[in-house]
C-alpha positions in Angstrom: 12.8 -0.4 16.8 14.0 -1.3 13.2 15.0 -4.9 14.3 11.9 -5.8 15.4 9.4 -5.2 12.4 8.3 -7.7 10.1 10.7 -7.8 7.1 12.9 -5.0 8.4 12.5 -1.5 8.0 12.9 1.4 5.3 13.0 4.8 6.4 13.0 6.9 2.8 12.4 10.5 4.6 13.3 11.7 7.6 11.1 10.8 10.5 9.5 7.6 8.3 10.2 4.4 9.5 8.1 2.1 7.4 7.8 -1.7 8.5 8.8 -3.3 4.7 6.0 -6.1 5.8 3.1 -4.0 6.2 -0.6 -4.0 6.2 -3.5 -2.9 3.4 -6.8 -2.8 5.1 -8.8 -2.5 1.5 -10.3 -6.0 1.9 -11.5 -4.6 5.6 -14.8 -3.3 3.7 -17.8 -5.1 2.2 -18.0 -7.1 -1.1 -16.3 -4.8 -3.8 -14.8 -2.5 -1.1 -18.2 -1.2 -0.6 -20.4 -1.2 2.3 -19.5 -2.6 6.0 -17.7 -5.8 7.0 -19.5 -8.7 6.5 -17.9 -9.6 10.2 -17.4 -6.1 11.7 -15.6 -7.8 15.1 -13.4 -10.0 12.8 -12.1 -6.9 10.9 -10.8 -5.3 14.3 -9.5 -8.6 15.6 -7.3 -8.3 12.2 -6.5 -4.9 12.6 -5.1 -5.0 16.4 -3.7 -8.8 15.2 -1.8 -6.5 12.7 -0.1 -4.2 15.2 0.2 -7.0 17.5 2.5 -8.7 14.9 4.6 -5.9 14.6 3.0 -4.3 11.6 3.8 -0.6 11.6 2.4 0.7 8.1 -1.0 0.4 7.2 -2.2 1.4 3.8 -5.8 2.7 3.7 -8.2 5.2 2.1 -11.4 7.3 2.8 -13.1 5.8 -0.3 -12.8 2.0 0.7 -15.8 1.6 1.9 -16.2 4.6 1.7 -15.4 5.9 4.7 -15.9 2.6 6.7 -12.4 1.4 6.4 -10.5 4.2 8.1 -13.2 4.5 10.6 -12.7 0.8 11.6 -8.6 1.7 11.9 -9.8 4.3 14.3 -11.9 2.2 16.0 -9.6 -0.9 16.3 -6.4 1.4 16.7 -6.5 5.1 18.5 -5.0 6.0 20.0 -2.8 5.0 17.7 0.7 3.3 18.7 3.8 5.0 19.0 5.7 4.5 15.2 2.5 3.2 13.7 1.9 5.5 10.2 -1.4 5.4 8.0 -0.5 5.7 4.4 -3.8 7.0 3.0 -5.2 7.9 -0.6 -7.0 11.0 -2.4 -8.0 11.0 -5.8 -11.3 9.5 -5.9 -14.7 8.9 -4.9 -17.5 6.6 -4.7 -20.9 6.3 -6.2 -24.1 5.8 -4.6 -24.5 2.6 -6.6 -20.5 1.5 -5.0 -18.7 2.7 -8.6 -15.4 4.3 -8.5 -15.8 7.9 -9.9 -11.8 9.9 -10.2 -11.9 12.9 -8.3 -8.9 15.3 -8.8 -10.2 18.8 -8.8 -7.2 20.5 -6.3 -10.1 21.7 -4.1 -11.4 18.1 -3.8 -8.1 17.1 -3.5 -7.7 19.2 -0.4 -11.6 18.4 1.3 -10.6 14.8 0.3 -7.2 15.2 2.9 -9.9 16.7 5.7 -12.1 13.8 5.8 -9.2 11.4 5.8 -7.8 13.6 9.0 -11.0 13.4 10.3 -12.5 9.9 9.7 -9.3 8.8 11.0 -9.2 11.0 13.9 -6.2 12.0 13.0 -4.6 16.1 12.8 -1.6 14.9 10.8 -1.8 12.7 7.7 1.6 10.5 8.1 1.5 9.9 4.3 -1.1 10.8 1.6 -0.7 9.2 -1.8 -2.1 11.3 -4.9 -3.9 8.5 -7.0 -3.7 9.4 -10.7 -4.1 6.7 -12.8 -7.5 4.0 -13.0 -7.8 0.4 -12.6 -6.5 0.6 -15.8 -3.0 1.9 -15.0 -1.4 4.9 -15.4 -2.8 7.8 -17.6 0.0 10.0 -18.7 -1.2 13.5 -18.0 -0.2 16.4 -16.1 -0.6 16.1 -12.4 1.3 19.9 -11.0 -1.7 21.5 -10.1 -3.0 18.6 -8.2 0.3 17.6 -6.8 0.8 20.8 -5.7 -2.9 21.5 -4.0 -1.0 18.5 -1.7 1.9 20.3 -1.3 0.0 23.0 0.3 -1.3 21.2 3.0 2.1 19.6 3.5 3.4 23.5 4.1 0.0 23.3 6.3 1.2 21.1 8.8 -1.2 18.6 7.6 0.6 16.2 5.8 4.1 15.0 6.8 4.7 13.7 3.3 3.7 13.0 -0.3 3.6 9.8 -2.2 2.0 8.8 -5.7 -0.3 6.0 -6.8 -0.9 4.5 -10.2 2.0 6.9 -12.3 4.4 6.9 -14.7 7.7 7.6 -14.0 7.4 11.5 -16.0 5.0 11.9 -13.7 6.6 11.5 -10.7 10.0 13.6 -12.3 6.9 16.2 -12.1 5.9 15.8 -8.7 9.6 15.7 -7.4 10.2 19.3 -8.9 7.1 20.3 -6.4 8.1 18.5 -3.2 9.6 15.3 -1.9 7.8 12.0 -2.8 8.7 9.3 -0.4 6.2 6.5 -2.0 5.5 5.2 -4.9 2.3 2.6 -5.1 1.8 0.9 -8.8 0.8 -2.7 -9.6 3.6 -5.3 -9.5 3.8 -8.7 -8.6 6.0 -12.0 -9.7 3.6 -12.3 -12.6 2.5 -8.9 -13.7 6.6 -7.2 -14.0 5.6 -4.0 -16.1 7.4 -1.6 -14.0 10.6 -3.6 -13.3 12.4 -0.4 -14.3 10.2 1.3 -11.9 11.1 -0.5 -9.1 15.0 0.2 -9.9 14.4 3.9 -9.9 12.9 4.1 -6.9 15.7 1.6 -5.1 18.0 3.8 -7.1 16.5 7.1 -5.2 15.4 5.5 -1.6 11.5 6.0 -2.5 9.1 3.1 -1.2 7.8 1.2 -3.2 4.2 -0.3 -2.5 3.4 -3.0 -4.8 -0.8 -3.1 -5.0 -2.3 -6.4 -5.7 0.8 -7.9 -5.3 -1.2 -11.5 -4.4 -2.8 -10.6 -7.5 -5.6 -8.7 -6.0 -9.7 -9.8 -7.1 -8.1 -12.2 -9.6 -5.2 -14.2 -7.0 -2.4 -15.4 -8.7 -2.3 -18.6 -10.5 1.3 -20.3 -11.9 2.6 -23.8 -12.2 5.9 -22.5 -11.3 5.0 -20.6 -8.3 3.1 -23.9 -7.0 6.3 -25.8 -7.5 8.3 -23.8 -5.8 6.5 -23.1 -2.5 5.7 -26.7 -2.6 9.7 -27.5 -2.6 10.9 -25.1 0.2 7.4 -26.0 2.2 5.7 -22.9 2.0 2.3 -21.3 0.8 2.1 -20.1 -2.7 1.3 -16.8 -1.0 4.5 -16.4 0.8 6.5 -17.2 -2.1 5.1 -14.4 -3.9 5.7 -12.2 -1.4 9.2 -13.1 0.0 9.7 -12.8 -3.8 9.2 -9.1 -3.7 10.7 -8.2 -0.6 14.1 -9.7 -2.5 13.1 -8.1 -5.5 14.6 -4.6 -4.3 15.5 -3.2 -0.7 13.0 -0.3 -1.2 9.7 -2.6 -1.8 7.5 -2.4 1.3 4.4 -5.0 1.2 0.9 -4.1 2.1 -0.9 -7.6 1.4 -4.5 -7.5 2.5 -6.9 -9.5 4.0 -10.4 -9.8 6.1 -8.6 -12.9 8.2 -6.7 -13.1 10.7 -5.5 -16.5 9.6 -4.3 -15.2 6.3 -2.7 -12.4 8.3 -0.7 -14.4 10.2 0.3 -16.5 7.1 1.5 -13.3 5.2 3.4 -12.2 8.2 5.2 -15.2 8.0 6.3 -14.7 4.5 9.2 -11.7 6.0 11.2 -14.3 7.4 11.0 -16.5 4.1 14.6 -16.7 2.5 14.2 -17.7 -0.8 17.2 -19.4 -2.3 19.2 -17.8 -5.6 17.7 -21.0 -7.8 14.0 -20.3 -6.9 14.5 -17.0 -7.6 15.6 -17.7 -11.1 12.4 -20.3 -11.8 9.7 -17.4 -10.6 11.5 -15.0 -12.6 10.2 -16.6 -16.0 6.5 -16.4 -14.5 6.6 -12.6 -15.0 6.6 -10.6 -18.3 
């Protein structure tokens, strides 16, 4: 199955095959990931466009939307394929007014990982990622007792395994002395490099890592050097950005999103996007 995904595959616990080139269905919801689609049918043709590609890792959460995201994935998608896995989120929740309110009370935690199952449709959570950290970045506090209110349910039976989202690298030492943690999803990009020794750990110890915003996200990357480059070997901007992390370490898996099946089909192409040792070199002053 492993030849055949976008990009390869990683496989960092046993009975997780992760297509490297994968899928974030954020962008799926309304104007700041609030609210339904603007083109409801559009957002399924991308989803099923998605798995049609090959895509078999799709990274979504109950409070895009909220709510309206995952239900569109079950919508578009179940029964779901054979090796397709739902990386999902828990950590926060949305206001009335569309603001992002953090929501890590262990008991929350838990009812958070029971909607997911059942917006989803879903009696096993593939992945769930404990968000800790803001839009902000990390926040370097404790996070046992909520770590560990995931842990439970993994004893449950109702989470195959554990990842993290928006840490520090004490924090996930802390989470690792609780149970496995197979993913690891920070901000990175060719131009924003904070956790380059980040990204080495986790090669170092076979734990995905999901770059967020790694187009940039609401504000889309913007370099000189990057224009040059893609413009030299014939490609998008995009795709350079993105073939540039899948060289960056063998344990980066992508989850670029988009509301278009266009773009879709554009970022797919980026997996098969050899970039050659000199343009590495040029994009690797963009970052700092």
């Amino acid at each position: 199955m492993s030849e055949n995904l976008p990009g390869g595959a990683l496989t960092p616990a046993d009975g997780l095959t992760l297509s490297r080139m994968g899928y974030g269905a954020m962008q799926l919801a309304g104007p700041g990931v609030f609210g339904p689609p603007r083109d409801r049918e559009q957002a399924l043709a991308v989803l099923r466009e998605a798995v049609d590609l090959g895509v078999r890792h799709i990274d979504t959460s109950d409070f895009y939307g909220p709510f309206v995201v995952n239900e569109l994935i079950r919508e578009a998608l179940h029964p779901y394929p054979k090796g397709l896995h739902l990386v999902t989120k828990v950590g926060a929740r949305r206001g009335a007014d569309g603001s992002w309110i953090m929501s890590l009370e262990p008991n929350d935690l838990k009812a958070q990982v029971r909607e997911n199952l059942d917006h989803l449709g879903l009696d096993v959570l593939d992945v769930v990622n404990l968000r800790v950290g803001s839009a902000h970045g990390p926040e370097d506090a404790p996070i046992t007792e909520q770590f560990g209110a995931l842990a439970e349910l993994r004893e449950q039976g109702l989470i195959r395994h554990l990842g993290l989202s928006t840490v520090t690298s004490a924090q996930i030492t802390e989470a690792q002395a609780i149970a496995p943690v197979v993913t690891v999803q920070n901000l990175y990009n060719v131009a924003n490099r904070q956790d380059d020794a980040l990204v080495d750990r986790c090669a170092a110890e076979n734990i995905a890592f999901a770059p967020f915003f790694p187009l940039g996200g609401f504000t889309p990357l913007q370099s000189d050097t990057l224009d040059s480059v893609a413009a030299r070997l014939g490609a998008s901007p995009q795709q350079v950005a993105l073939a540039w992390l899948l060289q960056r370490s063998p344990t980066i898996v992508l989850i670029p999103g988009t509301s278009s099946v266009a773009h879709l089909r554009e970022n797919m192409a980026a997996a098969d996007l050899k970039l050659p040792a000199d343009a590495i070199e040029e994009l690797d002053t963009i970052g700092g």
